[in-house]
N, CA and C atoms as an extended XYZ file, in Angstrom:
147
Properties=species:S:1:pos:R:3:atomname:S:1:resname:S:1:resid:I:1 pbc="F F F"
N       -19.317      -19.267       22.720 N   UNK     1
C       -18.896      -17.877       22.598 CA  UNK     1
C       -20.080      -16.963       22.872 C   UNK     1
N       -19.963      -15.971       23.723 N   UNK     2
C       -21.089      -14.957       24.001 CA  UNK     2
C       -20.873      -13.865       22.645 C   UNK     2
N       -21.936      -12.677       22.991 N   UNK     3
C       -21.858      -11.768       21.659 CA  UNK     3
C       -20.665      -10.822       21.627 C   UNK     3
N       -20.521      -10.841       22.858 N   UNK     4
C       -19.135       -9.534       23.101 CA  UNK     4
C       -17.997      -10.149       22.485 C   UNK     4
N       -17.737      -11.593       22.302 N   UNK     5
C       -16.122      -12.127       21.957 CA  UNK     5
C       -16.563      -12.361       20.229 C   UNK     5
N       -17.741      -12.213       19.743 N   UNK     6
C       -18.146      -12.508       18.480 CA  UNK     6
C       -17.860      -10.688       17.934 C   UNK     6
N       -18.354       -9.791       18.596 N   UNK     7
C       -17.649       -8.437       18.297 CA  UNK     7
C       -16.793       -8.138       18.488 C   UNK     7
N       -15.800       -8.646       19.375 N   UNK     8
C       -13.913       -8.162       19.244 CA  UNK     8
C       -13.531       -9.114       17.805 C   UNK     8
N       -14.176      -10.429       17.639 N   UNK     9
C       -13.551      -10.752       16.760 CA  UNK     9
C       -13.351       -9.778       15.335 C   UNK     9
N       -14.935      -10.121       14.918 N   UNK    10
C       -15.556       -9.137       13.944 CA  UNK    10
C       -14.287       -7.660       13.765 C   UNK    10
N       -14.523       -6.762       14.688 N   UNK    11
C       -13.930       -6.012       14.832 CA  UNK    11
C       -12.261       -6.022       14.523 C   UNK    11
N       -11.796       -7.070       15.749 N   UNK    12
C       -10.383       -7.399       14.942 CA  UNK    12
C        -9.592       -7.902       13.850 C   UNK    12
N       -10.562       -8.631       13.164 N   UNK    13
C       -10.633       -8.590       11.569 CA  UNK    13
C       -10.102       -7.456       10.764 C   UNK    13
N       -11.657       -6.941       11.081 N   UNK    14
C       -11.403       -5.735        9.782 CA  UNK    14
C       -10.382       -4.210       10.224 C   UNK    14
N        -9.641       -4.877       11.691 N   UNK    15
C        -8.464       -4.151       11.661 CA  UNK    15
C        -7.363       -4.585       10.966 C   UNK    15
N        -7.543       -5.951       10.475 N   UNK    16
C        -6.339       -6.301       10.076 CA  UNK    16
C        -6.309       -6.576        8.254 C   UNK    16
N        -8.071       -6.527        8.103 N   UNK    17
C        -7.955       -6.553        6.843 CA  UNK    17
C        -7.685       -4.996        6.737 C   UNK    17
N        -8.507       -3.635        7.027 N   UNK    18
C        -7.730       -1.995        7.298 CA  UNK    18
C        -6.127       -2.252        7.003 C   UNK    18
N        -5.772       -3.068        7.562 N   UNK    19
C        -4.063       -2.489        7.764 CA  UNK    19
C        -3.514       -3.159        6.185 C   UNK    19
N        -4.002       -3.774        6.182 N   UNK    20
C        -3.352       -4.726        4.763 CA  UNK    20
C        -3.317       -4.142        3.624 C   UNK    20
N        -5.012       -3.844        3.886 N   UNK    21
C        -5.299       -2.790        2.272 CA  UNK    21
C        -4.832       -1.569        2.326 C   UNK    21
N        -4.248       -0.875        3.433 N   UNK    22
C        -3.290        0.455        3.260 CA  UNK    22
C        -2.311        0.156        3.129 C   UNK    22
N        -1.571       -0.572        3.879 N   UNK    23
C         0.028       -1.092        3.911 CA  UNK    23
C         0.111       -1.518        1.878 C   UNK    23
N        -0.741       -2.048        1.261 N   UNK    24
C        -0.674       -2.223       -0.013 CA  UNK    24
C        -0.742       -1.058       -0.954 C   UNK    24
N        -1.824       -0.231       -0.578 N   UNK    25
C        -2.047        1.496       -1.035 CA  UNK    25
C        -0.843        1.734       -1.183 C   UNK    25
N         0.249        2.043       -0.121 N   UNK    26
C         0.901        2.797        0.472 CA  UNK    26
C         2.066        2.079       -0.435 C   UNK    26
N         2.463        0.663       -0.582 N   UNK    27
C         3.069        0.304       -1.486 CA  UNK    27
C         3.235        0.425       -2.701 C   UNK    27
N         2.133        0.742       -3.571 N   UNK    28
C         1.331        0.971       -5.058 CA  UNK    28
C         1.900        2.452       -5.210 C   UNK    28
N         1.926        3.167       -4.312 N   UNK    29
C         1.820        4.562       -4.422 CA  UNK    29
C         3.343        5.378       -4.116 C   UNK    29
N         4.060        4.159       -3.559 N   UNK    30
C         5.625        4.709       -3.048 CA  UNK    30
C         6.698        4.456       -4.402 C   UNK    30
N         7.412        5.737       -4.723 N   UNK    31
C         8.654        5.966       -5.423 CA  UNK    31
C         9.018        5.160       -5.528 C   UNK    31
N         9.556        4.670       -6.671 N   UNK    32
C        10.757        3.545       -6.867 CA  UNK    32
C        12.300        4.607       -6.170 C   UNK    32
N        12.873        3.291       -5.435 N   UNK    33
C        14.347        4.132       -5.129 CA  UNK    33
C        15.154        3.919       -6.054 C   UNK    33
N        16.594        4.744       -6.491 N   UNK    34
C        17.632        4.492       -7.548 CA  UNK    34
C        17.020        5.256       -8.391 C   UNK    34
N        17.985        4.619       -9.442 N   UNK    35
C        17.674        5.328      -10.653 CA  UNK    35
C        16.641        5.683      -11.542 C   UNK    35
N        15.885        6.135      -12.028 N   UNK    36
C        14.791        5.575      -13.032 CA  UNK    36
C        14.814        5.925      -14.580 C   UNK    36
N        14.632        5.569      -15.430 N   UNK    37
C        14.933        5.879      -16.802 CA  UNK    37
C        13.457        6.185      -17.700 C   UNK    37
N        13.012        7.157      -18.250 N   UNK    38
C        11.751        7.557      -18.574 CA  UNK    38
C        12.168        8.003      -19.605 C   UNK    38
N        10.902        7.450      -20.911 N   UNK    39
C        10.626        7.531      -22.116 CA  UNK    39
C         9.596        8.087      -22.188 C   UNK    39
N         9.104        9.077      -22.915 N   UNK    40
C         8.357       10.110      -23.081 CA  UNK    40
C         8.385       10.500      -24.331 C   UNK    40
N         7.428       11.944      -24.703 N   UNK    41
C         7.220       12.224      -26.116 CA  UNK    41
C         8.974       13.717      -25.996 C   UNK    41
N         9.608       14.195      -24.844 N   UNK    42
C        10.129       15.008      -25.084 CA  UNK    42
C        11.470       14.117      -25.474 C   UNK    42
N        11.689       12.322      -25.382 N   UNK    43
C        13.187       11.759      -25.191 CA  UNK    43
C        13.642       11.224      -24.241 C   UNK    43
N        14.390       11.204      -23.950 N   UNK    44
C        14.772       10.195      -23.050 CA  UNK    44
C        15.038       10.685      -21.685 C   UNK    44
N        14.779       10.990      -20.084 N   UNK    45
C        15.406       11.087      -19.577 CA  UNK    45
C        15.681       10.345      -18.225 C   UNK    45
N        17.200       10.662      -17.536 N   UNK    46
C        17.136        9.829      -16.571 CA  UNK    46
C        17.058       10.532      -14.820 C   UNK    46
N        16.453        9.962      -14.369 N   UNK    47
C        16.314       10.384      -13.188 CA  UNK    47
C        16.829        9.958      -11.757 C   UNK    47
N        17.742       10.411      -10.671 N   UNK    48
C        18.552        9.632       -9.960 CA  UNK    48
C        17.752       10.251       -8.659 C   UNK    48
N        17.124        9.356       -7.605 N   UNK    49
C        16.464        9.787       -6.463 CA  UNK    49
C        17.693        8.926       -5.562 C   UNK    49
């Protein structure tokens, strides 16, 4: 392997580790769909998205 195919690799890596660790962000951080039911100090309420 020369140095140029040792830097696409390198490189294409940490595009794919990039995509993973956002695609996971992006999961962590997205709404539950349906209903949701929340307990709190004001009671109970429910919430329909």
């Amino acid at each position: 392997m020369n140095r140029g195919n040792i830097y696409v690799l390198i490189i294409g890596g940490l595009v794919i580790i990039a995509s993973i660790l956002g695609y996971q962000l992006y999961q962590a951080r997205k709404q539950p769909q349906g209903v949701q039911i929340l307990v709190g100090p004001n009671g109970v309420s429910i919430k329909n998205e």
